[in-house]
MARFIMI-159631 format. One record per residue (C-alpha): residue number from 1; x, z, y. Coordinates in pm, 1 decimal. Layout:
TORDREN   n       px       pz       py
TORDREN NUM        X        Z        Y
...
END
This chain:
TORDREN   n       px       pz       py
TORDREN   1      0.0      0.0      0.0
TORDREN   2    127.0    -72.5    348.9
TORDREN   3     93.6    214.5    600.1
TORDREN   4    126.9    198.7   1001.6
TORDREN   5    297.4    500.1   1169.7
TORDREN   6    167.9    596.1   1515.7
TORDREN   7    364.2    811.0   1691.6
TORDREN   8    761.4    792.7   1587.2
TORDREN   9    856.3   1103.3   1628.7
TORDREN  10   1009.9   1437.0   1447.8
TORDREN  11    631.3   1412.8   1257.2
TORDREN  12    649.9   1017.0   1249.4
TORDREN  13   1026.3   1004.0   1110.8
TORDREN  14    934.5   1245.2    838.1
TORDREN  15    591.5   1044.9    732.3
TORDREN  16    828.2    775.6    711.9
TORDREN  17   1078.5    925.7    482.9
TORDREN  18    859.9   1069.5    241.1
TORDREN  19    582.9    757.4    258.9
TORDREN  20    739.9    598.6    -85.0
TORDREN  21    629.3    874.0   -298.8
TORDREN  22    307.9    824.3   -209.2
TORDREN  23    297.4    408.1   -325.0
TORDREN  24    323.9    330.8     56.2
TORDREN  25    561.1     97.6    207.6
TORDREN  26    565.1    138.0    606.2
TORDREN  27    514.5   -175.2    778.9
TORDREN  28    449.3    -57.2   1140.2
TORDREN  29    566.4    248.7   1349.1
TORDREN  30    461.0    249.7   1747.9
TORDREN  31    595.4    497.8   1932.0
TORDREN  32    603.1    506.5   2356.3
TORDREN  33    851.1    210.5   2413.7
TORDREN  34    642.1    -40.1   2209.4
TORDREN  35    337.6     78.9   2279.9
TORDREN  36    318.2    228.6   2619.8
TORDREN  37     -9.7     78.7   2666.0
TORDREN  38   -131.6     14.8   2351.4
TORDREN  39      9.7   -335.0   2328.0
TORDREN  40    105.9   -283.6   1978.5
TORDREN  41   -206.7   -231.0   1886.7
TORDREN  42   -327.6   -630.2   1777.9
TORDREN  43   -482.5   -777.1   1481.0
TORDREN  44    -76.7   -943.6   1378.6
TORDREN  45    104.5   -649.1   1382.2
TORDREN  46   -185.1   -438.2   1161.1
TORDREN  47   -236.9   -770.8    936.2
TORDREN  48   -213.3   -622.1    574.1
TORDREN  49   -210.3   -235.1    666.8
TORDREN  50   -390.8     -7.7    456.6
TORDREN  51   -410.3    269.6    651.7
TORDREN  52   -263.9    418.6    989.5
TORDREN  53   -142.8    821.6   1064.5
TORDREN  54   -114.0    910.1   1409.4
TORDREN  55    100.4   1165.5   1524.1
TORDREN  56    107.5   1042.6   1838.4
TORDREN  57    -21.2   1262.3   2165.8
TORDREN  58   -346.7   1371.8   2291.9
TORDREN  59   -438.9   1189.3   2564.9
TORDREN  60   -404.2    859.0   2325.4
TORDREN  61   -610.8    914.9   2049.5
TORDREN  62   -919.7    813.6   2153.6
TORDREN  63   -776.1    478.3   2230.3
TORDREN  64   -554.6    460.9   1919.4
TORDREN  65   -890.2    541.0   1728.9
TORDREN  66  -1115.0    313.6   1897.3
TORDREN  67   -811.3      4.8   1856.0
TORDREN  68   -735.2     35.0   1545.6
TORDREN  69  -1079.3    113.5   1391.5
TORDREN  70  -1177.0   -200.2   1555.7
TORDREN  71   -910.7   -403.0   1340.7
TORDREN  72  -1106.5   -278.7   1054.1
TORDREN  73   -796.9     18.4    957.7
TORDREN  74   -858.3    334.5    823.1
TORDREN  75   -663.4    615.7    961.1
TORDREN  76   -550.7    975.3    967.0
TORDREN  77   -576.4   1170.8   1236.1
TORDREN  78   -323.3   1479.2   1260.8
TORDREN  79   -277.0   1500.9   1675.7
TORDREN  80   -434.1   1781.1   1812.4
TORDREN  81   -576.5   1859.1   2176.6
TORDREN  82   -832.3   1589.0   2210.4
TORDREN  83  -1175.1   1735.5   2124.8
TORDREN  84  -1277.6   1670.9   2446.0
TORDREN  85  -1271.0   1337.5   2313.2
TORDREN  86  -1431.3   1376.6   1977.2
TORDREN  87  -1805.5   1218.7   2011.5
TORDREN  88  -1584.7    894.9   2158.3
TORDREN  89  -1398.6    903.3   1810.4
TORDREN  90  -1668.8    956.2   1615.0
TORDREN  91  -1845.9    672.3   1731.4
TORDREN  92  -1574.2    452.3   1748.6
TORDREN  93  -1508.5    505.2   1329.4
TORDREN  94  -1896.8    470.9   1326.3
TORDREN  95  -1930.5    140.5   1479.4
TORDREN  96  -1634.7    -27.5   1306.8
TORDREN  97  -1755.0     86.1    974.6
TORDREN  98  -1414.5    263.4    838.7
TORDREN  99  -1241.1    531.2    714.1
TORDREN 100  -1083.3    813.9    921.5
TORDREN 101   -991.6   1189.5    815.7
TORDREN 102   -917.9   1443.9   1034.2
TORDREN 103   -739.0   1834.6   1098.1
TORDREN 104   -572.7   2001.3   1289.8
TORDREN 105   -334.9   2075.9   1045.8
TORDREN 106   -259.0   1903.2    687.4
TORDREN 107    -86.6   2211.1    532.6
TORDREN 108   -238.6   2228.7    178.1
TORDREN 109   -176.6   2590.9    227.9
TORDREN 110   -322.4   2643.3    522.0
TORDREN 111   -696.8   2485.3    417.2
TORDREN 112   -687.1   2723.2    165.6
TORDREN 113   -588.5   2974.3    422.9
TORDREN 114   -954.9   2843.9    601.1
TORDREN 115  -1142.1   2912.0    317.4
TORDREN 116  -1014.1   3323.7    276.7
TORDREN 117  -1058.4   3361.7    609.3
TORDREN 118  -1416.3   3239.5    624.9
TORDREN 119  -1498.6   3439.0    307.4
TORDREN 120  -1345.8   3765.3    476.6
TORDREN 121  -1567.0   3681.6    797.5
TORDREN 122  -1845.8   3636.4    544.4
TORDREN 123  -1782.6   3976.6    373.3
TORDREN 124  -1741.8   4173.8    713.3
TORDREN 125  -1972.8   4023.5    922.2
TORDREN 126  -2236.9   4304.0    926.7
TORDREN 127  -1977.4   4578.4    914.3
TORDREN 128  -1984.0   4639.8   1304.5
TORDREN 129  -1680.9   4862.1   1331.7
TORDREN 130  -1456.5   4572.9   1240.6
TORDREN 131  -1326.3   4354.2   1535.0
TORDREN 132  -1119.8   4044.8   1513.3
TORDREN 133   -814.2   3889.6   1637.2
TORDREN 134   -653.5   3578.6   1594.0
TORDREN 135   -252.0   3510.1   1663.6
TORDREN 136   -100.1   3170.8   1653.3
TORDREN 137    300.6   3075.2   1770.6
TORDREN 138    476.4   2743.9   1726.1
TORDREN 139    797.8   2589.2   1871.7
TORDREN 140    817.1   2535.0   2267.5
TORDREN 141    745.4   2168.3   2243.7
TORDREN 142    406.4   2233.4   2122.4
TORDREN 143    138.3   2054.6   2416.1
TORDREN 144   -196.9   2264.4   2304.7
TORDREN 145   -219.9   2654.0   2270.9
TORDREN 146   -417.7   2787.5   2116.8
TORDREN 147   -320.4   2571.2   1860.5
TORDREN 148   -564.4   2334.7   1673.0
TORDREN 149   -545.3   2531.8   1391.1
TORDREN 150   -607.9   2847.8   1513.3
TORDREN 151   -931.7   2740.4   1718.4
TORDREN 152  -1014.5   2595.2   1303.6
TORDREN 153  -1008.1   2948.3   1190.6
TORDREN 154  -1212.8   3049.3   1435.7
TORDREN 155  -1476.9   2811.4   1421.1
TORDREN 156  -1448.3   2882.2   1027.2
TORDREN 157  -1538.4   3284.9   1123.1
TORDREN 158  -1869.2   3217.8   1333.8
TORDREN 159  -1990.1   2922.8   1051.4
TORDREN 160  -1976.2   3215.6    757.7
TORDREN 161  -2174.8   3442.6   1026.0
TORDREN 162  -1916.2   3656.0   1202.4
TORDREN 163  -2095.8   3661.0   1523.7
TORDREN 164  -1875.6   3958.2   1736.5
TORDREN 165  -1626.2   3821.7   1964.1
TORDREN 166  -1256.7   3704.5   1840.0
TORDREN 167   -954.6   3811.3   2043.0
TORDREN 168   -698.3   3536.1   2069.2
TORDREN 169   -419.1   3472.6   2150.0
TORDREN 170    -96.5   3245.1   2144.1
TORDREN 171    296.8   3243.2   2181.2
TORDREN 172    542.0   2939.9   2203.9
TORDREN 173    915.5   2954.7   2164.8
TORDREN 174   1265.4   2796.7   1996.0
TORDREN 175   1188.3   2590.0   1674.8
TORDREN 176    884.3   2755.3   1512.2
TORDREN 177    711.9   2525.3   1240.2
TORDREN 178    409.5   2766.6   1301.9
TORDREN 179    242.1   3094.7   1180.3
TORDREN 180   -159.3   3164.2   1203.2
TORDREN 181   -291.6   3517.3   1165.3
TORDREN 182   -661.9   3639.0   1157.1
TORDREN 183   -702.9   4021.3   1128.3
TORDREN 184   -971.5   4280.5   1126.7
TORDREN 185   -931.4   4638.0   1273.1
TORDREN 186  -1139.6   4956.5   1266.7
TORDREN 187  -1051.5   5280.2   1281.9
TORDREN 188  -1023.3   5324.7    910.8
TORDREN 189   -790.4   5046.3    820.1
TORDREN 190   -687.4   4700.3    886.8
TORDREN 191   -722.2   4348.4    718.5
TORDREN 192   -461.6   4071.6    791.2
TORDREN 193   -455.7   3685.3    684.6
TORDREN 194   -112.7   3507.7    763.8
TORDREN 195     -0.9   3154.1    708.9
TORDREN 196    331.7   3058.7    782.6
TORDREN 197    469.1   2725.4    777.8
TORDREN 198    855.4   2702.6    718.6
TORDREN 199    926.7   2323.1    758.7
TORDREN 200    724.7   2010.1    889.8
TORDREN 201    742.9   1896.7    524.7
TORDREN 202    390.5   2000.0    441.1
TORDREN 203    224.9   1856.6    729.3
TORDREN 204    363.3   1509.8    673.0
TORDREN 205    270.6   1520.9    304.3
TORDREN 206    -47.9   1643.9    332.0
TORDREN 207   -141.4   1375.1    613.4
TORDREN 208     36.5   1101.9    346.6
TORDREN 209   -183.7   1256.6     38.3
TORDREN 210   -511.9   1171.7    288.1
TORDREN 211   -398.7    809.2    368.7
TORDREN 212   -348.0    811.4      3.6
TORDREN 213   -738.1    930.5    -22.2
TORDREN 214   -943.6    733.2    252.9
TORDREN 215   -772.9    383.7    139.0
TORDREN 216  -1129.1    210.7     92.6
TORDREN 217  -1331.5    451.3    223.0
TORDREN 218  -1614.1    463.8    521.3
TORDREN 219  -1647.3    778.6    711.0
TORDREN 220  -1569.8   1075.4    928.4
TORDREN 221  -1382.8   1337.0    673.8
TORDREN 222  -1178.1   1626.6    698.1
TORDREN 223   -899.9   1713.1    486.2
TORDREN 224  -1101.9   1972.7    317.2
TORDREN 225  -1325.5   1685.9    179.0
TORDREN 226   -942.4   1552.4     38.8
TORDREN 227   -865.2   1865.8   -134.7
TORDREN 228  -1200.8   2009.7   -184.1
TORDREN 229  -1428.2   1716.0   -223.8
TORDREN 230  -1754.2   1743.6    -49.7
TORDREN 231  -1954.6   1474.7    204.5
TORDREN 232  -1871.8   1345.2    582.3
TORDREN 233  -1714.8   1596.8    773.8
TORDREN 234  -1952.9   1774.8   1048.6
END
C-alpha cells in the first residue's frame, strides 16, 4: 500500500521509518517548504495513495482534510488543537464519501488508559466526597495545553456520568514524550490513573496500525473503533 505523510517532522520522520512494517511504501511526504499553501495537495502527487497521516499543525487540518478527502484519500488524523474546526472536518469526510480516523493520541496504551478512567468515573460518580483532577506535561514544543489527550479523558469522565467539576491543569518543559494523570481525592484516600509515554514510537505506530485499518473504509472513526471495534465515531 502506498501512504502520503503530511507533516515531515520528528512525528512524520518516524511514520516514515517504521511505515514498511506495516505493508506501506511512502510515496508522498509534504511538509512547510512544499506545501506552504497547500500546493502539494493535487490529484498527481496523491495518484495511487492509499491513505494519508497528518502530523502536520493545527491551523491546517481543516484544509488538509477537506483537500485530500476531495481526491477521494482516506486519512488519519493525529494533530491536535483544531476542534474548533471539527463540524468543517466532519463534513468534509462526509461529502467526499471516505475514510478518516481520528485521536488525540494513538498510544495503544493510552486508549486503554480512556477506558479505566471512564470506568473509575463510572464507579465514583455518586460518591460526592470524591473530587477530580486531571494533570497533563509534554515537551516545550508542544502548541496546545491542555493537551488533546487530556481534554479526551475528560470528556471520557462526564460521558460515564461524573458530573462534579474536574480540576486541570498542564505543564510544558525539555523533551517530555508526555504523561496524563486523572485522580480522585477525599478525605479518606486517594485514586490515581497515570499514563506515561517514554518515546514517540507508540504514537507513530499506532497512527500506522489505523492507516493500516481505514484502507477501504467510509467514515468518521476513532482509534477506539481500531482497537475496540464499534460504529462511526460520535
Amino acid at each position: 500500500m502506498n501512504l502520503a505523510i503530511v507533516g515531515y517532522g520528528k512525528m512524520g520522520r518516524l511514520v516514515e521509518q517504521l511505515a514498511p512494517e506495516y505493508g506501506f511504501e511512502v510515496r508522498l511526504k509534504l511538509d512547510e517548504f512544499n506545501n506552504a499553501g497547500f500546493e502539494g495537495v493535487t490529484a498527481e502527487n496523491f495518484l495511487g495513495v492509499d491513505a494519508a497521516i497528518d502530523f502536520s499543525i493545527p491551523a491546517a487540518v481543516a484544509d488538509n482534510v477537506e483537500r485530500i478527502s476531495a481526491l477521494g484519500v482516506n486519512m488519519v488524523l493525529g494533530t491536535t488543537g483544531w476542534s474548533g474546526q471539527s463540524e468543517r472536518v466532519r463534513l468534509a469526510v462526509e461529502k467526499s464519501g471516505t475514510g478518516l480516523v481520528w485521536s488525540p493520541n494513538y498510544s495503544i496504551g493510552v486508549n486503554v488508559f480512556f477506558r479505566l478512567v471512564a470506568e473509575a468515573a463510572r464507579l465514583l460518580k455518586d460518591e460526592a466526597n470524591y473530587a477530580a483532577w486531571g494533570w497533563e506535561i509534554h515537551h516545550s514544543a508542544k502548541k496546545d495545553a491542555p493537551s488533546g489527550t487530556l481534554l479526551k479523558a475528560v470528556e471520557e469522565m462526564a460521558r460515564a456520568g461524573y458530573a462534579r467539576p474536574v480540576s486541570v491543569s498542564s505543564n510544558r518543559a525539555g523533551a517530555h514524550p508526555g504523561t496524563h494523570e486523572i485522580g480522585f481525592d477525599s478525605a479518606a484516600d486517594t485514586v490515581t490513573l497515570r499514563h506515561t509515554a517514554r518515546s514517540r514510537e507508540g504514537f507513530a505506530r499506532g497512527a500506522l496500525k489505523a492507516a493500516q485499518w481505514v484502507v477501504g473504509k467510509k467514515g468518521f472513526f476513532n482509534f477506539e473503533d481500531v482497537l475496540f471495534g464499534g460504529g462511526t465515531c460520535s
